[in-house]
C-alpha positions as CSV (number, residue, x, y, z in Angstrom):
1,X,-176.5,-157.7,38.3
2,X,-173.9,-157.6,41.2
3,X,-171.0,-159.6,40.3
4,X,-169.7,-158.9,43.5
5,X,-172.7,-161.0,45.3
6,X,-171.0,-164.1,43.0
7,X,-168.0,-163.3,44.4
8,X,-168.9,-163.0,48.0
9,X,-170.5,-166.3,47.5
10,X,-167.7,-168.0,45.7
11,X,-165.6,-166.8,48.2
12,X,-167.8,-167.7,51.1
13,X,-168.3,-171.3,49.9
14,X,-164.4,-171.6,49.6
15,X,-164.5,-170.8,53.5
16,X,-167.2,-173.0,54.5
17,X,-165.3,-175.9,52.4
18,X,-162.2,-175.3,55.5
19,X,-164.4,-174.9,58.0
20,X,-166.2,-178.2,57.3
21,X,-162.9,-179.6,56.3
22,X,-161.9,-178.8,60.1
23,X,-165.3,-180.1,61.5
24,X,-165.3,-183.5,60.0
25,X,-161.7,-184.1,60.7
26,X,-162.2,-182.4,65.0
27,X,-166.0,-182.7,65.8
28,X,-165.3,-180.4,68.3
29,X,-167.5,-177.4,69.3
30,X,-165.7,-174.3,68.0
31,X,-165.4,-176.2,64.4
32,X,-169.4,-177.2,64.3
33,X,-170.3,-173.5,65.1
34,X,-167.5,-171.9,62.3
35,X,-168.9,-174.5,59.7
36,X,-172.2,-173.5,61.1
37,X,-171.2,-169.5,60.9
38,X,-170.1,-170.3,57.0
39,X,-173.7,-171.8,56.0
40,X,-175.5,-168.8,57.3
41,X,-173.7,-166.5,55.4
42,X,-174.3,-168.5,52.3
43,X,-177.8,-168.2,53.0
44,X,-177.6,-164.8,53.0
45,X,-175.8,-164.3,50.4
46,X,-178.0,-166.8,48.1
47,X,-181.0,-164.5,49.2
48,X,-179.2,-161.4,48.2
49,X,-178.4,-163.4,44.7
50,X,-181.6,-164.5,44.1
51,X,-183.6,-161.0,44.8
52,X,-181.0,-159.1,42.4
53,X,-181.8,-161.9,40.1
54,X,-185.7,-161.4,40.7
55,X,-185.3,-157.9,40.2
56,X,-183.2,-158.0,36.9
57,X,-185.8,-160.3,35.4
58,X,-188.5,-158.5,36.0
59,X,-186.9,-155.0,35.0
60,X,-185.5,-156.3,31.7
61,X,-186.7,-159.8,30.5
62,X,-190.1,-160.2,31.5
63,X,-190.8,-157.0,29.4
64,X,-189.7,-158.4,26.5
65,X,-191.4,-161.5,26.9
66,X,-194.9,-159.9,27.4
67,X,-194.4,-157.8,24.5
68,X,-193.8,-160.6,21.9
């Protein structure tokens, strides 16, 4: 597994924490849309967690499991 998804998303999340830190303290336009900007990436960077996740379950674990 990538650890380098974890810490895109780690780092990501730290992002979105300022940019929603900004939002709830300027509810202005330019704030919603970089808090906004923030969630998507997570979202895609969840997905990309989640298939290499998938796929390292299936390719290693779920072998083993059948077997026993």
């Amino acid at each position: 597994m990538s650890d380098d998804t974890q810490d895109k998303l780690v780092q990501a999340y730290l992002e979105y924490f300022k940019a929603n830190e900004w939002w709830e303290q300027n509810r202005s336009y330019r704030a919603y849309y970089a808090a906004q900007k923030q969630l998507r990436l997570i979202k895609k960077l969840v997905q990309k967690r989640k298939q290499e996740n998938h796929d390292y379950f299936y390719k290693h674990c779920f072998k083993k499991t059948r077997e026993e």
